[in-house]
C-alpha positions in Angstrom: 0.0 0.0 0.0 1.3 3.5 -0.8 1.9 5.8 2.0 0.0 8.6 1.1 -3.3 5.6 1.4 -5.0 5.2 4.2 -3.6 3.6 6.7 -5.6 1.6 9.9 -5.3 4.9 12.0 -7.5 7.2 10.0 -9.4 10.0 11.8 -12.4 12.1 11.0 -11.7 15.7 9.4 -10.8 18.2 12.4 -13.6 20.8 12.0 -11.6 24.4 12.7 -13.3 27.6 14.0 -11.9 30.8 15.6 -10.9 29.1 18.5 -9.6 26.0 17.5 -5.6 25.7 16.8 -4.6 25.1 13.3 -1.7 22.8 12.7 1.2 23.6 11.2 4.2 21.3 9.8 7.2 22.7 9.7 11.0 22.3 9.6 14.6 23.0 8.1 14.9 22.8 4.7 15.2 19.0 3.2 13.8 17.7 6.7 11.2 16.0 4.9 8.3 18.1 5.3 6.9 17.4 1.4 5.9 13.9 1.8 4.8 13.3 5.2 2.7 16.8 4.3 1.1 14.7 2.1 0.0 11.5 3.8 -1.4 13.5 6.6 -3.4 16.0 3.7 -5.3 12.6 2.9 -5.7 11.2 6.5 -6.7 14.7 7.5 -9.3 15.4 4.6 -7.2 18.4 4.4 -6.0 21.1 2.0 -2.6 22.0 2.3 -1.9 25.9 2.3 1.9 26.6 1.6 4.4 28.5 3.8 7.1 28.8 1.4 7.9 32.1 0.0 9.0 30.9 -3.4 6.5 28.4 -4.1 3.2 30.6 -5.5 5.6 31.8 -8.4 4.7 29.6 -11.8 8.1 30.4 -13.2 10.3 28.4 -10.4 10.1 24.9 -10.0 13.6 23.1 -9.4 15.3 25.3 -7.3 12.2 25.3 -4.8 11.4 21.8 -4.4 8.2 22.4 -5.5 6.1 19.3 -5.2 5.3 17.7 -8.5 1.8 17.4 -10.5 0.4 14.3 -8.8 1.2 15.6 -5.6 0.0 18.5 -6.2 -3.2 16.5 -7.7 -3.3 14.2 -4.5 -4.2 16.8 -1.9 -5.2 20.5 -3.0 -2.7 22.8 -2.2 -2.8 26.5 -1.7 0.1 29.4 -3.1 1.6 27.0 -4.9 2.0 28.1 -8.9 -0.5 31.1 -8.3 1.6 34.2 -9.2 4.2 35.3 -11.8 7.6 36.7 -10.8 6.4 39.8 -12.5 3.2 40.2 -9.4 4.4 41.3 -6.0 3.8 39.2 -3.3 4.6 39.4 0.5 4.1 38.3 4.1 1.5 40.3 4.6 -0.3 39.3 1.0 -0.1 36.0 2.5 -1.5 36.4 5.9 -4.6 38.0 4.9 -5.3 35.7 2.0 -4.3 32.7 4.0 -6.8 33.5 7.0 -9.4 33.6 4.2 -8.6 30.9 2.9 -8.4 28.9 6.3 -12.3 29.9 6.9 -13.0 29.0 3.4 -11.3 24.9 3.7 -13.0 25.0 7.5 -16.7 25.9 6.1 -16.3 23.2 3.5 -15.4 20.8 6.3 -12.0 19.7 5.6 -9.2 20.9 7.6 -6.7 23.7 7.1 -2.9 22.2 7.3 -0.3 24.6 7.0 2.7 23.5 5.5 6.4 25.1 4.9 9.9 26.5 6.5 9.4 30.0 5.2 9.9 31.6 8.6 8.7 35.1 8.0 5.5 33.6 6.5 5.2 31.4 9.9 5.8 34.9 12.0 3.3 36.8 9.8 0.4 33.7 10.3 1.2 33.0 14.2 1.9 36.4 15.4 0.5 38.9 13.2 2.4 41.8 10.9 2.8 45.8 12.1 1.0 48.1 10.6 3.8 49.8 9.0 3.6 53.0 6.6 5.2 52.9 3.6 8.6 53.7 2.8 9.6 56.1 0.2 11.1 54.5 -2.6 14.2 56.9 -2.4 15.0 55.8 0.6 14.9 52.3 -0.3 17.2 53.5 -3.2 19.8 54.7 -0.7 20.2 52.2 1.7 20.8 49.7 -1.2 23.1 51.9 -2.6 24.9 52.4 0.7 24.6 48.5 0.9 26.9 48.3 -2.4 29.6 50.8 -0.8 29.9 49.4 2.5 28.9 46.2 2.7 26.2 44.3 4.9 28.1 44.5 7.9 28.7 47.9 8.2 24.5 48.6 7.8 24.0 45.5 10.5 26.0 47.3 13.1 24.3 50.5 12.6 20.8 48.6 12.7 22.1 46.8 16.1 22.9 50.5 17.7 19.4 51.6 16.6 17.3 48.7 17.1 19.1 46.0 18.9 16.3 43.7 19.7 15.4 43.5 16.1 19.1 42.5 14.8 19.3 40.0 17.5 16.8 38.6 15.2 18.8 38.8 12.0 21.5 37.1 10.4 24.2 40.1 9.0 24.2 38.3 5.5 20.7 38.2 5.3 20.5 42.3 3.7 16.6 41.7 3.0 15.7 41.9 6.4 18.4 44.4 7.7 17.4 47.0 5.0 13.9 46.6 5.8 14.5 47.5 9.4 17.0 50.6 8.6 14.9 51.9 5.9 11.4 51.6 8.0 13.6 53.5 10.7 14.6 56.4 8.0 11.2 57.0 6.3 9.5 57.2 10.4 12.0 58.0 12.9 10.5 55.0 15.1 12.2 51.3 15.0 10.5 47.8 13.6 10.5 46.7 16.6 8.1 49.5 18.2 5.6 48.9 15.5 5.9 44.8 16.1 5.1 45.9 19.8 1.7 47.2 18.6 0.8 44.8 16.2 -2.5 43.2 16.0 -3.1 39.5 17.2 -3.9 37.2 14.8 -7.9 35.5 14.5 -6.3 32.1 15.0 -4.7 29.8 17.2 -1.9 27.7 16.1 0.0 24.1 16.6 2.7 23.8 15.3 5.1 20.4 14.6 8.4 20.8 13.7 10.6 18.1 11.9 14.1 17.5 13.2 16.9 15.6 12.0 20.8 15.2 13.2 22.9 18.2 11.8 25.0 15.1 9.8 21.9 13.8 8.5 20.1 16.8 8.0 23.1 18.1 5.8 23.8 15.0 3.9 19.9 15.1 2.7 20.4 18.7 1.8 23.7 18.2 -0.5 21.9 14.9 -2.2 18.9 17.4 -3.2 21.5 20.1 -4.4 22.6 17.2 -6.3 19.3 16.2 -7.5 18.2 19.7 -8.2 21.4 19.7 -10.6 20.7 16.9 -12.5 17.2 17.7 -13.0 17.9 21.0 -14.9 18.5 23.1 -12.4 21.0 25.6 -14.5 18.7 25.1 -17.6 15.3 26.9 -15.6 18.1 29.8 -14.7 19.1 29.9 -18.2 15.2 30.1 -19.1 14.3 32.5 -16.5 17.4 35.0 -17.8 16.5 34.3 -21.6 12.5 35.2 -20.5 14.0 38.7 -19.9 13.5 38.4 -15.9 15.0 40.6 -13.8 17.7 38.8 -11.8 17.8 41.4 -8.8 13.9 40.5 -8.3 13.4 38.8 -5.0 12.5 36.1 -6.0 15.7 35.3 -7.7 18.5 36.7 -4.5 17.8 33.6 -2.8 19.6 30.2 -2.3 19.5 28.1 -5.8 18.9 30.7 -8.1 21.6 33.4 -6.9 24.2 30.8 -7.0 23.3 29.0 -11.0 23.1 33.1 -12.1 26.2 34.0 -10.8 27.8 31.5 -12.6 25.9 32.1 -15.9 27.2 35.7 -15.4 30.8 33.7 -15.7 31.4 35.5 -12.2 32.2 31.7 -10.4 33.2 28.2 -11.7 30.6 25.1 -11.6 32.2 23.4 -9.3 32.3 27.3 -6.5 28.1 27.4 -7.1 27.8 23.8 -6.3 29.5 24.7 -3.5 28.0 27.5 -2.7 24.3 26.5 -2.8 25.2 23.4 -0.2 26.9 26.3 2.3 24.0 28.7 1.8 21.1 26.1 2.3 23.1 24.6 5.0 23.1 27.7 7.0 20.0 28.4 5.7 19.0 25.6 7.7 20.4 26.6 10.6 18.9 30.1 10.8 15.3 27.8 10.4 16.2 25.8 13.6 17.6 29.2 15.3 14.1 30.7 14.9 12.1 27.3 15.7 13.9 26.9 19.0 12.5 30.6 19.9 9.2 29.9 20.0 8.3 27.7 23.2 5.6 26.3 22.2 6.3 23.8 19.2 6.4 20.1 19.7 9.5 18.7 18.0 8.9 15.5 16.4 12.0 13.1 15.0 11.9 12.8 11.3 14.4 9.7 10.8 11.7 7.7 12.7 10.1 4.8 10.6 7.2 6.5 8.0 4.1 5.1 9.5 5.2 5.9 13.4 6.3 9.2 12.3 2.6 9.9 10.9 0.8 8.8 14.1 3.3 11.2 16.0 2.1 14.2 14.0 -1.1 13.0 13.5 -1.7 12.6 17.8 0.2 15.9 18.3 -2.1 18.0 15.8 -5.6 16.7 17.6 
């Protein structure tokens, strides 16, 4: 029997409303989230809204792991192939269309399961987003600019002397996040942090599972899908997206997997340096995952190397 079939310890659909926790699956990149997402979306009745940042675009598909068309086909799933890289799309987009869609799966009686590592999306879904004003894009234009004089460390030490609790969230490397902060700090003379203070709750309760492995294993499963991701076509879907006239500073396309293939078709690093480089970056990647899982207290940390079927009862009795 396959295991996304039901097995002898199927349940009745949870039935969510306001007050009932949602689960959620989570995990470090490669822990295994995609396939055991999908045996519980069938013993669950559920529908399977995604937390991964890079999935909803239609143009990227090797380089996120996307799950393929019968999976896809096996259990509905949500923001998976449902904008262009030309659309914007952010944490906040996906909060508010994600709590829609959560009462929309719940009125239809099947269950709501939120699957996916994307950590800001989790943040945005389990604690809510600050209602922030926006930014000027000139500002924006600056920072970056400053960004390409002096460097991401030089703009991380000024963010830790003006908002220190928010960079003792951050990772230096990670500019995204550091120029969001400075630059929301420059357009309104108040930090990120002050606004997150007053932030809204969010309508729903959450439990959420997170799927561990050891470091060694965790990192060998994450260089055999760099691997994998290679030999499926990984540098051809660059190639593609650069050819299709997309712009390669978008988003979308400064993160792990597609960063790496561009700079190389650029001729700015060897084969063998981005191979390299994408195992480092997802690797820490990873890390920075488990760094922010271990902050909140509440998550129930499940063992993924356990045998399939025991591992789905795990989740299974720690989501009713």
């Amino acid at each position: 029997m396959s295991s996304l079939q039901r097995g002898s310890f199927d349940r009745a659909p949870i039935r969510i409303d306001r007050m009932d926790p949602i689960p959620i699956l989570t995990g470090p990149t490669a822990v295994g989230k995609t396939s055991l997402s999908l045996a519980l979306g069938q013993r669950l009745h559920a529908e399977i809204i995604s937390a991964d940042s890079r999935q909803v675009y239609r143009e990227l598909h090797i380089g996120t792991a996307k799950p393929d068309r019968e999976a896809l086909r096996s259990v509905p799933h949500h923001f998976v192939d449902e904008r262009s890289l030309e659309e914007p799309f952010s944490a906040g987009m996906f909060r508010s269309e994600a709590y829609r869609r959560v009462a929309a799966i719940a009125a239809g009686g099947r269950t709501p399961l939120i699957v996916g590592g994307s950590t800001l999306y989790l943040r945005a879904l389990k604690h809510g987003l600050a209602d922030i004003p926006p930014v000027p894009a000139q500002i924006r234009a600056q920072l970056r600019t400053r960004l390409e004089k002096v460097g991401p460390h030089e703009l991380f030490e000024e963010l830790q002397s003006i908002d220190p609790a928010a960079a003792a969230t951050m990772d230096a490397t990670k500019t995204q996040r550091v120029l969001r902060a400075l630059e929301v700090h420059a357009a309104t003379g108040r930090t990120l942090t002050s606004y997150h203070d007053e932030q809204e709750p969010p309508p729903y309760s959450f439990r959420t599972v997170v799927l561990f492995r050891g470091r060694k294993e965790l990192y060998a499963r994450i260089e055999r899908r760099v691997d994998e991701m290679l030999a499926r076509g990984l540098i051809e879907e660059v190639r593609g997206l650069l050819a299709a006239g997309y712009d390669p500073s978008a988003n979308p396309l400064r993160t792990i997997g597609y960063q790496e293939p561009i700079a190389h078709l650029r001729g700015e690093i060897s084969h063998p340096e981005m191979v390299r480089l994408i195992k480092r970056n997802s690797r820490r990647y990873a890390k920075r995952q488990l760094t922010w899982f271990r902050r909140e207290a509440d998550n129930i940390w499940i063992n993924a190397a356990q045998e399939f079927n025991a591992l789905q009862a795990a989740v299974m009795d720690a989501v009713m």
